[in-house]
N, C-alpha and C positions, 0 to 999 in steps of 0.2 A: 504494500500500500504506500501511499506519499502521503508525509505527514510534514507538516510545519512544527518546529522543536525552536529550543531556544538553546543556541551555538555550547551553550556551556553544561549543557546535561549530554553533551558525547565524548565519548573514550575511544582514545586508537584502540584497535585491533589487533593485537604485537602477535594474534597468531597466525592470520592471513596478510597484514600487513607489515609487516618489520623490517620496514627503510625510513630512512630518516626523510626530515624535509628540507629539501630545499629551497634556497632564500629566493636564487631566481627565479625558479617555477612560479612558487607563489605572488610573484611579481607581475610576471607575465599574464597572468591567469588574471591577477586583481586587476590591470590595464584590459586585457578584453571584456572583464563583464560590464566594464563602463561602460561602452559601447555593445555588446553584446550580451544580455541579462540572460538570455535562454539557452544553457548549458544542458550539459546533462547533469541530473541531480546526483547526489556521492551518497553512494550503495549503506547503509545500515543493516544491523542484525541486532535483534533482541535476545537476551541472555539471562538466566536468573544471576543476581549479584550472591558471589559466593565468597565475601569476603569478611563473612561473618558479624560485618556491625548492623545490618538492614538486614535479617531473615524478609521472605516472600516480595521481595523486591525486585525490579531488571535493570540491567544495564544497555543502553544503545551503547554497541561498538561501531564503529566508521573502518570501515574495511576497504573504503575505495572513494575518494573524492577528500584528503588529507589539504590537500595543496588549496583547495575550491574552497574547504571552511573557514581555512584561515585567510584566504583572501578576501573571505565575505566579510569573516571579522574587523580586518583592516578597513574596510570601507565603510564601517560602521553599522552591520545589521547586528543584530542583538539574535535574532532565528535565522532559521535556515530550514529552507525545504529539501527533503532526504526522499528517499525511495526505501525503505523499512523494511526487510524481508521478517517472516517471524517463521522461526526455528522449531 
């Protein structure tokens, strides 16, 4: 499903994703959605949180569109619309 989330309730991925970011990517990326807003949305998964302070809780991991959140950050959106697959 595509969900509108607020940028800071997502967690990398470190099991599907585990590369680092880079600074120019996310540059790049934050210059085209000025002029081009309609990306493709960056891939989420939902997860129970097993990290024992929140039992029956989840976690949104960000498995795919890393570079895109944080550029959305930069330009000041507070959400972001994701593609949420649920597990």
């Amino acid at each position: 499903c595509f969900v509108e989330i607020p940028i800071k309730c997502l967690h990398n991925d470190d099991e599907c994703q585990p590369r680092t970011v880079k600074s120019s990517h996310v540059w790049s990326i934050f210059n085209d959605i000025r002029k081009n807003p309609t990306h493709e949305h960056p891939g989420c998964r939902i997860v129970a949180n097993d990290d024992g302070n929140f039992p029956g809780t989840y976690k949104i991991l960000l498995f795919d569109g890393q570079h895109k959140a944080i550029a959305h950050k930069i330009d000041g959106r507070n959400n972001i619309l994701v593609k949420l697959y649920l597990v």
